[in-house]
C-alpha positions as CSV (number, residue, x, y, z in Angstrom):
1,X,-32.6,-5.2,-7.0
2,X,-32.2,-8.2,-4.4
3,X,-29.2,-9.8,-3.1
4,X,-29.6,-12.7,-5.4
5,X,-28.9,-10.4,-8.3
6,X,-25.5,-9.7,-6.6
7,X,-23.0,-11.4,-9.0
8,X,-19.4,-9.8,-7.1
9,X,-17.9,-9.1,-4.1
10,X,-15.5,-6.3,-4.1
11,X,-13.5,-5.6,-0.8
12,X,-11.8,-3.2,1.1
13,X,-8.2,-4.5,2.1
14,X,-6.5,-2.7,4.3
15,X,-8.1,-3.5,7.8
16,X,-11.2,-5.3,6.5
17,X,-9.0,-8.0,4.6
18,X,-5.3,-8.1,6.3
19,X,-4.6,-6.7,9.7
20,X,-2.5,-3.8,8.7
21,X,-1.4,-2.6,12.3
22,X,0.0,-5.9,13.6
23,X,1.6,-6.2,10.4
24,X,3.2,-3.0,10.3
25,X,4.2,-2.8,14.1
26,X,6.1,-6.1,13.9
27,X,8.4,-4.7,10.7
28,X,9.0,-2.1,12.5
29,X,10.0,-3.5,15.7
30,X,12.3,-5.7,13.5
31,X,13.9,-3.1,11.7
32,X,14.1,-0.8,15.5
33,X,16.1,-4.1,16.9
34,X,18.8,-4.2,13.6
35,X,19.1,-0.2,14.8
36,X,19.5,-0.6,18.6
37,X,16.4,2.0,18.6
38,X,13.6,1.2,21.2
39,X,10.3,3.6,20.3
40,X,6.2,3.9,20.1
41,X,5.9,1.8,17.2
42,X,2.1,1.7,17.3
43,X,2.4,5.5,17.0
44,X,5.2,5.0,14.1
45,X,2.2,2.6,12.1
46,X,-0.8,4.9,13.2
47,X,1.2,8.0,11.3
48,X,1.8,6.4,8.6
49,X,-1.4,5.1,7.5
50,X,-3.7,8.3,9.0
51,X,-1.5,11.5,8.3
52,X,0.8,9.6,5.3
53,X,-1.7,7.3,3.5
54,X,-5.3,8.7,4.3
55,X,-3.9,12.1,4.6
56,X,-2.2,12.0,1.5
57,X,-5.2,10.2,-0.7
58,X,-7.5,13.2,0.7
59,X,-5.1,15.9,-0.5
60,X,-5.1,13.9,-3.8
61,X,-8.6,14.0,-3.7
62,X,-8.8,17.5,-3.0
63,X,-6.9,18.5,-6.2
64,X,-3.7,19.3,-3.7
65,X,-1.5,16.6,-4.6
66,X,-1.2,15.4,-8.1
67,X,-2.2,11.4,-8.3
68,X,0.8,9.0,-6.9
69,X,0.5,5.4,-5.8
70,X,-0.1,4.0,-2.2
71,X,3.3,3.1,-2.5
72,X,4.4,6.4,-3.4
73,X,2.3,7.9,-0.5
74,X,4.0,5.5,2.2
75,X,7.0,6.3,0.9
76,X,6.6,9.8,1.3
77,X,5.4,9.7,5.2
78,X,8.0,6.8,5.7
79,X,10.6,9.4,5.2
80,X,9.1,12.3,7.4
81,X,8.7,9.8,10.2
82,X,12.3,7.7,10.2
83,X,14.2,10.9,11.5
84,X,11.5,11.2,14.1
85,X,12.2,8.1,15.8
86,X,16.0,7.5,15.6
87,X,16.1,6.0,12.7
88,X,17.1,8.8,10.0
89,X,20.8,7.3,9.1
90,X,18.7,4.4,7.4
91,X,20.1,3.4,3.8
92,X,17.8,3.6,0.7
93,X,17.7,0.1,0.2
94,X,16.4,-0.8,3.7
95,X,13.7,2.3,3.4
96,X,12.5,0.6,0.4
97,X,12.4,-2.9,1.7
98,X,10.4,-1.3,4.9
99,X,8.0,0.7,2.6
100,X,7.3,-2.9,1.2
101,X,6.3,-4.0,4.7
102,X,2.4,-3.1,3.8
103,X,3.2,-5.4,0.7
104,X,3.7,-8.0,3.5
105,X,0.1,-7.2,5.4
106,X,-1.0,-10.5,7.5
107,X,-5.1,-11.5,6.8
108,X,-7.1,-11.9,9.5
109,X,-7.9,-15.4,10.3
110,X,-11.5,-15.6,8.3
111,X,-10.2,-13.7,5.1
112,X,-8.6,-16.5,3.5
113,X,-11.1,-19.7,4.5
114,X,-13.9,-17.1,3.9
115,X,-12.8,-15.8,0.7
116,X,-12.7,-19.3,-1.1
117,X,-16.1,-20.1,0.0
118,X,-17.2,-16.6,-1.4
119,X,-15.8,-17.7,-4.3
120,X,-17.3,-20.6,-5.2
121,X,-20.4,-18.3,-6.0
122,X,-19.6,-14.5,-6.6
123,X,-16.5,-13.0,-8.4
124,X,-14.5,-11.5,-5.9
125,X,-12.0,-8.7,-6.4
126,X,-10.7,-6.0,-4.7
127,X,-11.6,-2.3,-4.7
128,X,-9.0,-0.9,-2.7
129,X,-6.9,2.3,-2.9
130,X,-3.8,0.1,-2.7
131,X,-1.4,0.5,-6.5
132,X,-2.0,-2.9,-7.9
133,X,1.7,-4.2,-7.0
134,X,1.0,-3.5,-3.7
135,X,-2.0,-5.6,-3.9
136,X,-0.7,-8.9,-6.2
137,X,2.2,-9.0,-4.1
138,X,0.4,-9.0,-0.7
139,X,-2.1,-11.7,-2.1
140,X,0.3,-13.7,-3.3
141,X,2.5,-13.7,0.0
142,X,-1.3,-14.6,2.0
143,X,-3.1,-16.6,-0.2
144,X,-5.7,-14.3,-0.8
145,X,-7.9,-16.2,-3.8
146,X,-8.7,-13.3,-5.6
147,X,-10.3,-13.9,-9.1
148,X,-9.0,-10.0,-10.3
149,X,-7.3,-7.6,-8.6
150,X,-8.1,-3.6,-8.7
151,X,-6.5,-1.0,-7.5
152,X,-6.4,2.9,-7.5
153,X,-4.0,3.4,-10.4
154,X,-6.4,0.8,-12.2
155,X,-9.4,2.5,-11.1
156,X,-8.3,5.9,-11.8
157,X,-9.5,7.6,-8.7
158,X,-8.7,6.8,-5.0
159,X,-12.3,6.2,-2.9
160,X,-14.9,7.7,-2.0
161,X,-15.0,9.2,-5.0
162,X,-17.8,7.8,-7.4
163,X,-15.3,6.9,-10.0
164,X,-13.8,4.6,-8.1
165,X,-16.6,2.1,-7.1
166,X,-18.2,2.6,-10.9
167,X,-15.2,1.6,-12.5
168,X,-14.8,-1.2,-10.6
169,X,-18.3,-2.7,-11.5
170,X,-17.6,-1.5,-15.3
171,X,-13.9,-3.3,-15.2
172,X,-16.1,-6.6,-14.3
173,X,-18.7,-5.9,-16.3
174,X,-21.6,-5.6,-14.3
175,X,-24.3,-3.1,-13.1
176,X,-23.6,-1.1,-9.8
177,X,-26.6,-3.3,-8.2
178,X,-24.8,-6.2,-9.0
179,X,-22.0,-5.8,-7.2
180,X,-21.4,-5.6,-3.6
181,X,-18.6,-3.9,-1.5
182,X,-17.2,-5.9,1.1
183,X,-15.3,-3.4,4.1
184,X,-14.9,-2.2,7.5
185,X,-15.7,1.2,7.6
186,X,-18.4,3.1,7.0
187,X,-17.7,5.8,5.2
188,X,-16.4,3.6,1.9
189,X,-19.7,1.8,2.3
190,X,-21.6,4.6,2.1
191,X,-19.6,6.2,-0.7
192,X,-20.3,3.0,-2.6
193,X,-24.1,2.8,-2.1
194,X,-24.3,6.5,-3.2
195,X,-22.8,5.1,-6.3
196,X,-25.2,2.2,-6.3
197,X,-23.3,-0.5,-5.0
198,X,-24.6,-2.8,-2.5
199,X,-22.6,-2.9,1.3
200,X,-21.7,-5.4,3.4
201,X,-20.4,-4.3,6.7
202,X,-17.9,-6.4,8.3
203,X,-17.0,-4.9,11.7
204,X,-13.0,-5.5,12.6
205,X,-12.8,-3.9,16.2
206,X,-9.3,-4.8,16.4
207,X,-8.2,-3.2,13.4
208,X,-7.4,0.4,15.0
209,X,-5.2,-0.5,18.2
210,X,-6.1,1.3,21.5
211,X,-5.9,4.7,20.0
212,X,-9.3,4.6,17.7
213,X,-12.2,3.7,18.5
214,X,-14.1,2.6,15.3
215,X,-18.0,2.5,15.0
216,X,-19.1,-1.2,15.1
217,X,-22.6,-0.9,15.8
218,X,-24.6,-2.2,12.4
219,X,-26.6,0.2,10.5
220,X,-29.6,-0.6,8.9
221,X,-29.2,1.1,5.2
222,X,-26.4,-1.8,5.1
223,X,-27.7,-5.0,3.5
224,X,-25.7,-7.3,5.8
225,X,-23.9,-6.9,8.3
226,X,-21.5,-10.1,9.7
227,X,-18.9,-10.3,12.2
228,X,-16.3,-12.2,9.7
229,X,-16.1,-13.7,6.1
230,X,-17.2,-17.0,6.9
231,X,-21.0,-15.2,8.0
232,X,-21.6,-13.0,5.3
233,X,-20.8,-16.2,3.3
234,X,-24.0,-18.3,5.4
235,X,-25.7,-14.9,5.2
236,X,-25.8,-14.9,1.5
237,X,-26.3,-18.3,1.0
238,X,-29.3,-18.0,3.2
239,X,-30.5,-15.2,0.9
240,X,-30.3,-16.7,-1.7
241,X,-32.2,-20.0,-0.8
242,X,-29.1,-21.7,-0.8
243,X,-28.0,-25.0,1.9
244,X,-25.4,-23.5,3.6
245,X,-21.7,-24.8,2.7
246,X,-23.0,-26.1,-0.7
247,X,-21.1,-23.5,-2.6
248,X,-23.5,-23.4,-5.8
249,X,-22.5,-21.2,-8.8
250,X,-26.3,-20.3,-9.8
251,X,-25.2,-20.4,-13.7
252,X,-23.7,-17.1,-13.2
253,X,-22.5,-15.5,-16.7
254,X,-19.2,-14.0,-17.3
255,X,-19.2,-10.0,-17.7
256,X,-19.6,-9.3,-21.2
257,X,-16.9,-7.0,-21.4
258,X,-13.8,-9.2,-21.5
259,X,-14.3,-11.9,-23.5
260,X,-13.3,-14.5,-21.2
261,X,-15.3,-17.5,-19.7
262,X,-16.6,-16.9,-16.3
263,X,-13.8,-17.9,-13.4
264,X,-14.9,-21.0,-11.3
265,X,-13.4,-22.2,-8.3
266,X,-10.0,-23.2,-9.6
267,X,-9.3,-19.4,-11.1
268,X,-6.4,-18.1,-9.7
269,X,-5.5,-14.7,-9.7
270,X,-5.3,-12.2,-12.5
271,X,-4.4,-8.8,-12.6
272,X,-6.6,-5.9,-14.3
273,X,-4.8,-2.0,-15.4
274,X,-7.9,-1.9,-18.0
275,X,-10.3,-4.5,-18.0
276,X,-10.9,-7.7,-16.0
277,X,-8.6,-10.8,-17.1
278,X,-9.3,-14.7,-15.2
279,X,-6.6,-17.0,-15.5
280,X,-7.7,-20.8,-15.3
């Protein structure tokens, strides 16, 4: 199937779309200051999201946890880690209103220009192990121009596994070729062409802080690989025979499935918990 039969982007979110560290770091500096409490707050985010939130989806995964939102997982490493750094005596209210912090996730400076150019052509959606609060609420504080919104408690499985990326292209209607996943790491692209999606591999070397050193270097089972948003946007347009910038729709239908008209470029976001819903 070739890239012009590609009729959605789905994307990875946390470090592909927003820039979860930075984000993260600064709540937690600001909540350190209201405490008198000076600490590694880079090592306070990277524990959260790689023992607490990947951790915790790969125990779920593993049949060792029963399912619970990204929320619920935060939540759960948020109060492990509080006592570890001086901050323990916190009340519920502000543990809650820090959890939130990854509802509050900052996009890189691409995501939001690049999005709305992707979406003059492609349905674009997430596919992210986010809860689907988590996600609305971020893209709503960003901008993010998403055209449906799906999340793990939507999807019914947290990536890699296969049920994740199939429901996504059955929840918008369309055949696993047809749709392409948008991310940063390698693995969930992978995961997704095993399950007959497409990949796009947009590298984000500052996504990781000092601590991590991510593989950048493109591979070549990837269809495209771009260095931001606004690339893979010229890359596909370019692939498709299409003057850069001139944002045709190619008559693309709407999925079958829901009923609806397909979204153009005034859709604003919709939500999905079982099948994909455009609001215009």
């Amino acid at each position: 199937m070739a890239l012009r039969d590609v009729r959605a982007l789905v994307f990875d979110v946390f470090g592909t779309v927003v820039d979860w560290r930075s984000s993260v770091i600064r709540e937690l500096e600001a909540a350190g200051a209201r405490y008198g409490v000076s600490a590694d707050w880079g090592a306070f985010a990277d524990a959260w999201r790689y023992e607490g939130y990947l951790g915790g989806i790969a125990k779920v995964n593993r049949g060792e946890w029963p399912f619970m939102t990204t929320d619920a997982l935060h939540r759960r490493k948020l109060d492990e880690l509080l006592p570890q750094y001086g901050l323990g005596g916190m009340p519920e209210a502000e543990r809650e209103d820090l959890n939130r912090a990854w509802h509050r996730l900052d996009p890189w400076p691409d995501s939001v220009p690049g999005l709305w150019r992707l979406k003059q052509r492609y349905v674009i959606s997430t596919l992210s192990n986010g809860n689907v609060a988590l996600l609305v609420h971020m893209a709503k504080r960003a901008g993010l121009p998403w055209d449906c919104v799906l999340g793990a408690d939507a999807l019914g499985a947290f990536k890699p596994k296969p049920e994740a990326y199939l429901a996504g292209a059955r929840l918008l209607g369309y055949a696993p070729g047809q749709v392409m996943l948008v991310a940063a790491h390698k693995a969930d692209l992978k995961a997704a062409q095993a399950a007959g999606l497409r990949a796009a591999f947009i590298p984000r070397p500052k996504e990781a802080g000092p601590n991590v050193q991510p593989d950048l270097e493109p591979e070549p089972s990837f269809d495209i690989t771009a260095r931001d948003f606004l690339e893979l946007a010229r890359l596909l347009e370019e692939a498709d025979g299409v003057a850069a910038g001139q944002g045709s729709q190619r008559g693309r239908s709407p999925p079958t499935a829901s009923g609806v008209r397909s979204p153009d470029s005034r859709s604003r976001v919709m939500v999905v918990n079982c099948c994909a819903v455009w609001t215009v």
